[in-house]
N, C-alpha and C positions, 0 to 999 in steps of 0.2 A: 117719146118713149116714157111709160110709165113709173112713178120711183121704184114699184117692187122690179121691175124689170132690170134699172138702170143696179138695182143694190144688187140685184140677182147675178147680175155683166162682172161688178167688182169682184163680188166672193168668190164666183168661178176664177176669173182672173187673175187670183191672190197667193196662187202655187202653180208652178209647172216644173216639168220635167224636161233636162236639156242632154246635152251630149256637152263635152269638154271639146272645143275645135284647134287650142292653144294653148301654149305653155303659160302656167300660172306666171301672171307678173307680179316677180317680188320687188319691184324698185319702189313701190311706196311703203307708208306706214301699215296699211292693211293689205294684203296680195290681193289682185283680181284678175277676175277669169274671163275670157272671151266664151260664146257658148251657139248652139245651136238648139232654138228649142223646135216644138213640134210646125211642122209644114219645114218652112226656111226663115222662120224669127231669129236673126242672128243680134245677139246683144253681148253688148262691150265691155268691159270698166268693171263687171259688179262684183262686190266687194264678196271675198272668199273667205269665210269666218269658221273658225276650227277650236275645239276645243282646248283650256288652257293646258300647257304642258305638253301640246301635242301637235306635230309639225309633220305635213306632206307637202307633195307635192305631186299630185295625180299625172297621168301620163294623156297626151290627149286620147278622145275616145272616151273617155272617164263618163260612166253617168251623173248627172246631179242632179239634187232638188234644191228649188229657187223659190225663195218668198218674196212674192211683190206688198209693198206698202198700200193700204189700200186697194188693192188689185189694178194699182197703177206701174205699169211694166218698163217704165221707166228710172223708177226704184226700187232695183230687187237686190237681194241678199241672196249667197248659196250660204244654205245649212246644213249640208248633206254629202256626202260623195260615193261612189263604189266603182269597182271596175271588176265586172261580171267574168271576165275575163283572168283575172287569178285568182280570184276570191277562193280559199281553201273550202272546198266540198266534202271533205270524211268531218267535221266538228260534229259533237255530239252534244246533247243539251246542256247547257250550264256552260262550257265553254268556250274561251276569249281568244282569240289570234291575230299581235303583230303580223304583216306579212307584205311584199313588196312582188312586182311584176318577175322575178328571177326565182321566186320558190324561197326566200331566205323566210323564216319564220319565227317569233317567237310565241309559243303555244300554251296556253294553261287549263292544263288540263281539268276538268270537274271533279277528281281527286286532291287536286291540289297543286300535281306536278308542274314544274315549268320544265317547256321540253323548248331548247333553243336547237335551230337546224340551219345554218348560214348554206349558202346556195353556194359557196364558193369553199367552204370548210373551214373556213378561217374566222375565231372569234377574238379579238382584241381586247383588250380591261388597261385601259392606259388612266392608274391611279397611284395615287403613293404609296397608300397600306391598305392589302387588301386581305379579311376576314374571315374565314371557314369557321363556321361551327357545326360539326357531326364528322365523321367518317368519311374519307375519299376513297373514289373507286380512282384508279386511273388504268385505263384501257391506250397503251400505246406508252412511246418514248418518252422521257421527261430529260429535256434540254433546261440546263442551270447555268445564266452565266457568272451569278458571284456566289457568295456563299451560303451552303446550309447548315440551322442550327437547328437543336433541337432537344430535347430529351433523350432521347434512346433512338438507333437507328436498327433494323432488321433488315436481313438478308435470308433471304430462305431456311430460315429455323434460328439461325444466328445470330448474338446481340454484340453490337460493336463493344458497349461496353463491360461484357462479361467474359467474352468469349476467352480459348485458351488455345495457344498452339503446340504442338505433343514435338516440336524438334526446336534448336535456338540456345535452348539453356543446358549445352553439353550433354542431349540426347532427352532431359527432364523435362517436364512443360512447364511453358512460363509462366510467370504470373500475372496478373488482368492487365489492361493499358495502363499505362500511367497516363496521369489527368496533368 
């Protein structure tokens, strides 16, 4: 076989596309994935390399793309992952979406908006001090179980701390809370 032929063998060689056939194994230092690539090339061990800061774990079925060393298929790397199968279909250009096989999502919008949507309706913030700055909407009940402080509290037109009640002080209305 000729060199351009045998260089021409590697480059083609040097990427493929597989299927995910098993759960990623996390018991070593790097995770790796079992795979099935194109015919019936089933390959072992190869190391499943992900972005820093950022941690899956694809479901089998999952497609991947695999870089081999040299177009040596005995050293390959996955660089890639997707599963076609939940991938969010409404995105619009410019935006980004966490998202997981149950529909849960975290979405950012090309506006700017983060729009989070748990599949199960439940969003947890398990922190010590947590920070709002701007205006809150709250749509629905608000369960407290220690205390609230504040500045000024409102009740439908009402301010705890001004308010007045017109009976109490022998028919007179009283005067503001005492502090």
């Amino acid at each position: 076989m000729s060199l351009e032929k045998r260089l021409a063998r590697r480059v083609s060689m040097s990427t493929s596309l597989g299927r995910l056939s098993a759960d990623i194994n996390q018991s070593k230092s790097t995770p790796t994935a079992q795979m099935v690539l194109g015919g019936s090339e089933v390959r072992s061990d190869i190391p499943f390399l992900q972005h820093y800061g950022f941690a899956s774990l694809p479901l089998a079925g999952t497609d991947l793309h695999i870089s081999f060393q040299s177009g040596d298929r005995t050293h390959g790397v996955v660089t890639a992952s997707n599963d076609q199968r939940y991938r969010p279909q409404a995105l619009k250009p410019g935006e980004s979406c966490l998202y997981n096989h149950n529909g849960s999502m975290v979405l950012i919008q090309k506006d700017g908006t983060i729009y989070i949507k748990p599949s199960n309706g439940k969003v947890v913030i398990d922190a010590k001090d947590i920070t709002i700055t701007g205006d809150v909407t709250l749509k629905g009940k608000l369960s407290v179980s220690e205390e609230i402080t504040g500045k000024e509290v409102e009740a439908s037109g009402v301010k705890l701390t001004s308010h007045r009640h017109s009976n109490g002080n022998q028919g007179q209305p009283t005067g503001g809370p005492l502090s």
